[in-house]
C-alpha positions in Angstrom: -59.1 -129.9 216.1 -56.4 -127.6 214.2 -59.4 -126.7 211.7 -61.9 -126.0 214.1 -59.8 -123.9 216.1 -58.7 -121.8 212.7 -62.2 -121.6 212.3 -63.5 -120.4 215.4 -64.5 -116.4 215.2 -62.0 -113.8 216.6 -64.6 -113.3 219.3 -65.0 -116.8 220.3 -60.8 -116.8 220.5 -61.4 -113.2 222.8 -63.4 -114.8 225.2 -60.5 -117.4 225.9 -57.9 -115.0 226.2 -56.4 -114.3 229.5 -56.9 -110.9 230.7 -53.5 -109.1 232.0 -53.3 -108.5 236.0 -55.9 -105.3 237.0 -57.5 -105.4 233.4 -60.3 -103.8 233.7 -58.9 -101.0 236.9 -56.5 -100.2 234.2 -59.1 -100.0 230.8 -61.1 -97.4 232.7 -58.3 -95.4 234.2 -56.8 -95.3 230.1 -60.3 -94.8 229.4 -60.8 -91.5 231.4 -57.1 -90.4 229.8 -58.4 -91.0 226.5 -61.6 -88.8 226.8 -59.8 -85.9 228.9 -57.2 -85.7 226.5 -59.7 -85.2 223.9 -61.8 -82.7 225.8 -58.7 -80.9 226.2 -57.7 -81.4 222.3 -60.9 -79.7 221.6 -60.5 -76.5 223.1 -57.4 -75.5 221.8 -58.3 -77.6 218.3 -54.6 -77.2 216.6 -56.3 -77.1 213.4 -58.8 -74.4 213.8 -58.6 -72.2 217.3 -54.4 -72.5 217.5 -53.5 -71.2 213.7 -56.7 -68.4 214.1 -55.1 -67.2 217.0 -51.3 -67.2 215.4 -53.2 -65.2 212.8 -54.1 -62.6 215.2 -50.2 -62.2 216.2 -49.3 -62.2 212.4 -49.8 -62.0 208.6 -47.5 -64.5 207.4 -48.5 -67.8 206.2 -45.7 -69.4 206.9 -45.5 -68.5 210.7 -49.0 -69.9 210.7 -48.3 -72.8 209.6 -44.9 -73.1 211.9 -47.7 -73.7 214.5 -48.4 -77.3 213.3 -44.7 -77.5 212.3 -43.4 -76.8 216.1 -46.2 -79.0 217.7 -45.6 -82.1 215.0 -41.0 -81.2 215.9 -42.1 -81.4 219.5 -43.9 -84.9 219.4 -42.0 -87.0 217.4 -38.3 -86.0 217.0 -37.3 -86.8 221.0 -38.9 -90.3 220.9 -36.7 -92.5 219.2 -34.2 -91.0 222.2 -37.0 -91.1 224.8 -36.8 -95.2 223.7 -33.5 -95.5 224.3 -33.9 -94.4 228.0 -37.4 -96.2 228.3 -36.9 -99.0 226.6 -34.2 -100.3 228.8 -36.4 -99.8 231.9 -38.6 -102.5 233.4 -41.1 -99.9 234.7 -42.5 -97.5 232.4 -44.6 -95.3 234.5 -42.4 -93.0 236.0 -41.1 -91.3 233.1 -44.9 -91.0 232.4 -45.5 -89.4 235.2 -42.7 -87.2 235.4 -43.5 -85.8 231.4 -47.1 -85.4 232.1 -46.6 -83.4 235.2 -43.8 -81.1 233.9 -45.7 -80.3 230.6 -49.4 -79.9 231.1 -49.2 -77.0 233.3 -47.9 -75.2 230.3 -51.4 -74.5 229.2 -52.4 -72.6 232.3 -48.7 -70.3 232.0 -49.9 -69.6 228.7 -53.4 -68.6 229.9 -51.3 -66.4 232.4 -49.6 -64.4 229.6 -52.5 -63.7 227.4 -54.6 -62.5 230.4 -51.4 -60.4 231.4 -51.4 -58.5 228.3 -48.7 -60.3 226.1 -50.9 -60.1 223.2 -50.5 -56.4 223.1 -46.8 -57.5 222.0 -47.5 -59.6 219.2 -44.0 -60.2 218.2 -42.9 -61.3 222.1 -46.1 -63.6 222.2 -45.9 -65.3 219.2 -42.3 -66.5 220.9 -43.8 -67.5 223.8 -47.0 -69.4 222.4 -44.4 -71.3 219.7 -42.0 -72.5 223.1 -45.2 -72.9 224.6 -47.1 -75.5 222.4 -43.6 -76.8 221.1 -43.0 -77.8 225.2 -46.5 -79.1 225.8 -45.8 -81.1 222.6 -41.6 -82.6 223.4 -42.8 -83.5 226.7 -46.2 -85.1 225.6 -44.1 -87.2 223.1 -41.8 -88.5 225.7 -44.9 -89.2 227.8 -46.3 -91.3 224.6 -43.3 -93.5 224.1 -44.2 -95.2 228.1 -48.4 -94.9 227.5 -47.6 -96.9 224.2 -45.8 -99.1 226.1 -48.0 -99.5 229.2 -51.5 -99.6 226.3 -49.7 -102.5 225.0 -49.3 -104.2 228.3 -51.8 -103.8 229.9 -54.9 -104.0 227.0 -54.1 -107.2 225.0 -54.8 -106.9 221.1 -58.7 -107.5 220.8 -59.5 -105.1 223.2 -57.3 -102.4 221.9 -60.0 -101.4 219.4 -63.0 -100.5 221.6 -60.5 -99.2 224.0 -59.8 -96.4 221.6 -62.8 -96.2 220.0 -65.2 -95.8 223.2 -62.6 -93.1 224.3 -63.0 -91.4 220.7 -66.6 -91.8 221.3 -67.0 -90.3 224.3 -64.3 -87.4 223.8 -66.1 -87.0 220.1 -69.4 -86.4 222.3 -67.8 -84.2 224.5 -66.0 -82.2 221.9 -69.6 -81.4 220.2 -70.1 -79.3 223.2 -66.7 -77.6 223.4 -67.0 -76.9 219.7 -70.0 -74.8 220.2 -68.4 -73.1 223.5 -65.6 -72.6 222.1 -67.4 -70.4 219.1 -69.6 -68.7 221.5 -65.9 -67.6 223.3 -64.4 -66.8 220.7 -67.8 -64.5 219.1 -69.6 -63.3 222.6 -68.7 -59.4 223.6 -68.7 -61.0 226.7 -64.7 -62.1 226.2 -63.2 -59.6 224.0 -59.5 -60.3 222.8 -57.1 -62.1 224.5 -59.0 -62.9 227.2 -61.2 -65.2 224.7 -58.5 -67.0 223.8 -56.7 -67.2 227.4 -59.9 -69.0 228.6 -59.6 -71.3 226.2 -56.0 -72.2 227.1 -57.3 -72.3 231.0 -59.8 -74.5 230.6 -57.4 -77.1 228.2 -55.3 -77.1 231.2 -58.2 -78.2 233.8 -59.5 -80.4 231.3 -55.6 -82.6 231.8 -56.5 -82.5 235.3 -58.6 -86.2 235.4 -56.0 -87.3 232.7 -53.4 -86.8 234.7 -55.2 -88.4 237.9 -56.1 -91.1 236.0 -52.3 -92.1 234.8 -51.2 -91.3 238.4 -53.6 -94.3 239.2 -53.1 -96.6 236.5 -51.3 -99.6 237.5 -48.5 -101.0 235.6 -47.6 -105.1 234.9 -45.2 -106.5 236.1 -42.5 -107.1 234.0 -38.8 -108.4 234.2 -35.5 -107.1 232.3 -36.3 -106.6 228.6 -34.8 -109.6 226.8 -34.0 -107.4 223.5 -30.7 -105.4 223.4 -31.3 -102.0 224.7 -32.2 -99.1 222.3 -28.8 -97.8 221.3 -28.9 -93.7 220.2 -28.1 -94.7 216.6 -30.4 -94.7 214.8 -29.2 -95.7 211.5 -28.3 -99.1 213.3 -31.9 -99.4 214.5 -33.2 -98.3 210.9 -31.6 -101.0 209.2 -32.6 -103.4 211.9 -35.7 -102.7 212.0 -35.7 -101.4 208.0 -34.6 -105.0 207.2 -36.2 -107.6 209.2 -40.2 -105.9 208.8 -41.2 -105.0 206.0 -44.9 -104.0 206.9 -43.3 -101.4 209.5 -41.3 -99.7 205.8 -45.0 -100.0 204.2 -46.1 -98.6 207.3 -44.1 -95.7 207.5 -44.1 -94.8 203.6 -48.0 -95.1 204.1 -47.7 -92.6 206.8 -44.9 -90.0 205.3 -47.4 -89.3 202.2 -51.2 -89.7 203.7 -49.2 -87.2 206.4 -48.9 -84.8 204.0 -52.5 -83.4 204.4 -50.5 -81.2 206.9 -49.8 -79.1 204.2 -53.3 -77.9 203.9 -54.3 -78.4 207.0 -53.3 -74.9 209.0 -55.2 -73.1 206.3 -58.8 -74.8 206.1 -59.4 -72.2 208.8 -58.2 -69.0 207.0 -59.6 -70.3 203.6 -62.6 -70.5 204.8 -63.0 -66.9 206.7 -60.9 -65.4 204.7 -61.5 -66.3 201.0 -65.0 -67.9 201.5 -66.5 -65.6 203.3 -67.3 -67.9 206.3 -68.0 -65.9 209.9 -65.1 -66.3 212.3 -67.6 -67.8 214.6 -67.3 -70.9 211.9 -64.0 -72.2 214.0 -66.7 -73.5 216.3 -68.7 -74.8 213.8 -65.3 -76.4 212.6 -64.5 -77.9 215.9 -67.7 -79.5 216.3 -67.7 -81.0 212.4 -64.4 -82.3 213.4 -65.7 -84.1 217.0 -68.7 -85.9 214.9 -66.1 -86.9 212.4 -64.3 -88.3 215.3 -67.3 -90.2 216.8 -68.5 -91.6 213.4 -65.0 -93.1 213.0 -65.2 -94.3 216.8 -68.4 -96.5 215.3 -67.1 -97.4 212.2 -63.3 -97.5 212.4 -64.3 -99.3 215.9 -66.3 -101.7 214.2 -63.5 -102.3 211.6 -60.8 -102.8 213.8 -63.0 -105.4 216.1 -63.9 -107.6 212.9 -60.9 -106.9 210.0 -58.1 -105.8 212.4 -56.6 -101.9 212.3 -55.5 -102.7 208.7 -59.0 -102.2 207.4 -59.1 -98.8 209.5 -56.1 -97.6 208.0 -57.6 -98.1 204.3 -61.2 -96.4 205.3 -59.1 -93.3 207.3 -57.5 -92.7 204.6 -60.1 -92.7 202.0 -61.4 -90.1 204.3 -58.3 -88.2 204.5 -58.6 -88.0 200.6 -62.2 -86.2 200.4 -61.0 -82.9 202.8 -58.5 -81.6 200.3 -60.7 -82.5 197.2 -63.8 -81.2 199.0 -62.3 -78.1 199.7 -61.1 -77.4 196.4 -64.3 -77.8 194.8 -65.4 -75.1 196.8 -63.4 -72.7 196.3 -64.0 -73.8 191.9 -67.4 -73.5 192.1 -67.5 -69.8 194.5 -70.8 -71.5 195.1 -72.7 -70.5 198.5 -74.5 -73.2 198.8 -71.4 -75.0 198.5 -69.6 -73.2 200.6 -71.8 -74.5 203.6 -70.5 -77.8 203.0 -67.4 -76.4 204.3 -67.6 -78.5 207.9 -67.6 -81.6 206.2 -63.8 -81.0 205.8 -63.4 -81.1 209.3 -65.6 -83.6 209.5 -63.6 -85.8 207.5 -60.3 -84.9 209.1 -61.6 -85.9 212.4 -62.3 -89.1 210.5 -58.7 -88.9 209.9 -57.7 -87.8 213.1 -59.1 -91.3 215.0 -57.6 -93.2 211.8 -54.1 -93.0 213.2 -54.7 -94.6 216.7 -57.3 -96.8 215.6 -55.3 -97.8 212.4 -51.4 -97.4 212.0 -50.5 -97.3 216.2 -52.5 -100.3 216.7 -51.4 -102.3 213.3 -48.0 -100.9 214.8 -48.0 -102.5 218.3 -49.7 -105.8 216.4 -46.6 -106.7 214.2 -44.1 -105.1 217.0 -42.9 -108.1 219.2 -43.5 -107.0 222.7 -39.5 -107.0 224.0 -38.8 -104.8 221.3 -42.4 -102.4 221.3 -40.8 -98.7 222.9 -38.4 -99.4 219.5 -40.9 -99.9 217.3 -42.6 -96.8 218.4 -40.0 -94.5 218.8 -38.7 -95.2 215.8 -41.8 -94.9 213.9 -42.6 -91.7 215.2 -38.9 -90.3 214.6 -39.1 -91.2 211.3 -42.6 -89.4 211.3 -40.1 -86.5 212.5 -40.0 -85.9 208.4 -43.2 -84.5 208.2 -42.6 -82.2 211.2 -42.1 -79.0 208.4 -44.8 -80.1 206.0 -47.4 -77.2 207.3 -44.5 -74.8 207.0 -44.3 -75.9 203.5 -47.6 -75.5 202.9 -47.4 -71.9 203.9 -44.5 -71.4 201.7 -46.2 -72.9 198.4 -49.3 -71.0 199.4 -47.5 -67.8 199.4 -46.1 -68.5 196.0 -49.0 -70.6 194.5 -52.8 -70.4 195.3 -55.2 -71.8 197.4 -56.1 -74.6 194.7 -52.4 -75.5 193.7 -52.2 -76.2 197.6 -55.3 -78.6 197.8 -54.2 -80.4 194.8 -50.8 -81.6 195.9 -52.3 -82.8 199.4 -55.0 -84.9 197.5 -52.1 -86.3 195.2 -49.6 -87.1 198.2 -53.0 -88.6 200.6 -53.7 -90.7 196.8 -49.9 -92.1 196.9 -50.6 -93.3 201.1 -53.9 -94.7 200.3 -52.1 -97.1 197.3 -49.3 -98.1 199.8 -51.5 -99.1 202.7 -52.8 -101.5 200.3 -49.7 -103.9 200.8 -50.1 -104.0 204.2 -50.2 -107.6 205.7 -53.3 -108.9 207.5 -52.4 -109.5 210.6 -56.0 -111.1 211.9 -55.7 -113.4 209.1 -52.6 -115.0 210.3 -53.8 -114.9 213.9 -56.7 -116.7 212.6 -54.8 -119.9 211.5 -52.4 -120.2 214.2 
């Protein structure tokens, strides 16, 4: 019987699972968050449309790549606190709700600023788009801690994977479309600067509207008194806890510090390009939508890993990806062919590829081999530690400034090389689950 059972496919054992209470109410509700949130992602691209417009406000490299730097500080430094309150809580949703609700309307003040004629000011609106994105971003992260939390609730493991991958699909789809409006905004006579890019903030904003209906809606398990000791506020406690009893969650992390360090190029794809290529500007479009395809062709095929080989085998193919963008573009810029040079998309292509790698691969391998009393710790504490790559894109602007262009590309490919050769080690979890 034991043998059988160990023998029987992971879809034959999904069939026999138990659904959670309101499974399917709450799939589609996530669902619709998951493909707003990415409709929204795509207009204000932070890889392409929010560096060109810092770029507009200043010539400094390194203030262009503070961008990345402020969003990446705003995320993931505040969670490992954000746990510490959550964590102890039975109900998760109301910090949710009170993050999202306070935050998101940040895009539409933003809008307001541009359209009043900030812009003209570029010293006093590069303040207020850095405390803008860095807000959006602190209170997002505090929202993530609870929609971890609740994802892992509510969606059991085997439907994790095509719940993130159908809304990576979808918003991938969708983001084909804003790619190309978001060119023809940023290129038509039609919306001259600012107002170009204060539409583009507006319609971010109204894009978080569903989203945030949809979390309003969602409805949360039940769930008693967590069993684990609440989340103290020391973290060198938690570390070595944590440090010391998993040692897929260290592999996890180193994984993620170096393959993270494509954030050093990452801010300056865009200006490369235009800049020292020769691309048009309307190109950030053309960017954007490379980028959304990337996404939905790792929706399919990271989707289809994760289903049959578990989120272990989508953290080896993202990150295989990850590794062509920086090698890609440094060819190009070698070779100064033009032909070459039209190839240029595929490194957005790739990166949004990479992009869908970290929810499809490490967040789900993460809430796999985190025990469920003890899951807002786990991720709080994983994204804290990810707080170490918050100034990697202002590094990158710094050793551009000093270096070159392909000095820059080379050191991302060798740090992505090191993360690939770590997520190697990682346990298979579905192998285990398998023979239990």
């Amino acid at each position: 019987m034991e043998t059988a059972y160990r023998e029987g496919s992971w879809a034959e054992r999904e069939r026999r699972e138990i659904m959670p209470p309101h499974f399917r109410h709450n799939f589609i509700a996530l669902l619709i968050d998951y493909f707003f949130f990415g409709v929204a992602y795509s207009f204000l691209n932070p890889n392409t449309v929010l560096p060109a417009f810092a770029r507009t406000l200043t010539d400094s490299e390194p203030l262009v790549g503070m961008v990345s730097t402020i969003m990446a500080a705003g995320w993931l430094l505040p969670q490992l606190l954000a746990a510490a309150v959550i964590g102890r809580r039975p109900r998760k949703k109301p910090y949710l709700l009170r993050a999202i609700y306070i935050g998101r309307p940040t895009y539409f003040l933003l809008a307001l600023v541009i359209w009043a004629g900030l812009p003209r000011y570029p010293g006093w609106m590069m303040v207020a788009f850095l405390a803008g994105i860095g807000l959006f971003n602190l209170l997002d992260g505090i929202a993530s801690v609870a929609w971890f939390d609740l994802m892992g609730a509510a969606i059991p493991p085997t439907r994790r994977g095509r719940l993130v991958g159908a809304g990576q699909l979808f918003g991938g789809l969708a983001g084909i479309g804003v790619g190309g409006l978001v060119g023809v905004i940023l290129s038509s006579p039609a919306f001259p600067y600012p107002t170009n890019y204060g539409l583009l903030f507006a319609l971010a904003g109204l894009a978080l509207v569903p989203s945030n209906i949809a979390l309003t809606l969602l409805r949360e398990p039940e769930r008693g008194a967590p069993s684990a000791p609440a989340v103290s506020f020391n973290l060198g406690s938690q570390l070595q806890e944590v440090w010391s009893g998993w040692p897929d969650f260290r592999r996890l992390v180193f994984a993620r510090w170096l393959i993270g360090l494509f954030g050093l190029a990452l801010p300056f794809y865009i200006l490369h390009a235009t800049e020292v290529i020769g691309l048009p500007q309307a190109v950030v479009g053309w960017f954007v939508s490379a980028q959304m395809v990337g996404g939905i062709a790792a929706s399919v095929g990271l989707g289809w890993l994760h289903e049959r080989w578990g989120p272990r085998a989508a953290i080896w193919a993202g990150a295989a990806a990850t590794l062509i963008s920086p090698l890609l573009a440094l060819l190009v810029h070698l070779s100064r062919s033009y032909w070459l040079a039209q190839t240029y998309p595929l490194v957005y292509f790739f990166y949004g590829v990479t992009n869908n790698t970290w929810m499809m691969g490490m967040f789900n391998y993460l809430l796999e081999i985190a025990p469920e009393d003890r899951r807002p710790l786990f991720v709080g504490l994983y994204n804290t530690l990810g707080g170490l790559l918050v100034p990697v894109s202002f590094l990158g602007g710094v050793l551009l400034r000093f270096t070159s262009y392909p000095f820059l590309f080379a050191v991302t490919a060798l740090g992505v090389a090191g993360g690939f050769w770590i997520s190697l080690r990682l346990r298979d979890t579905r192998s285990e689950s398998r023979g239990r």
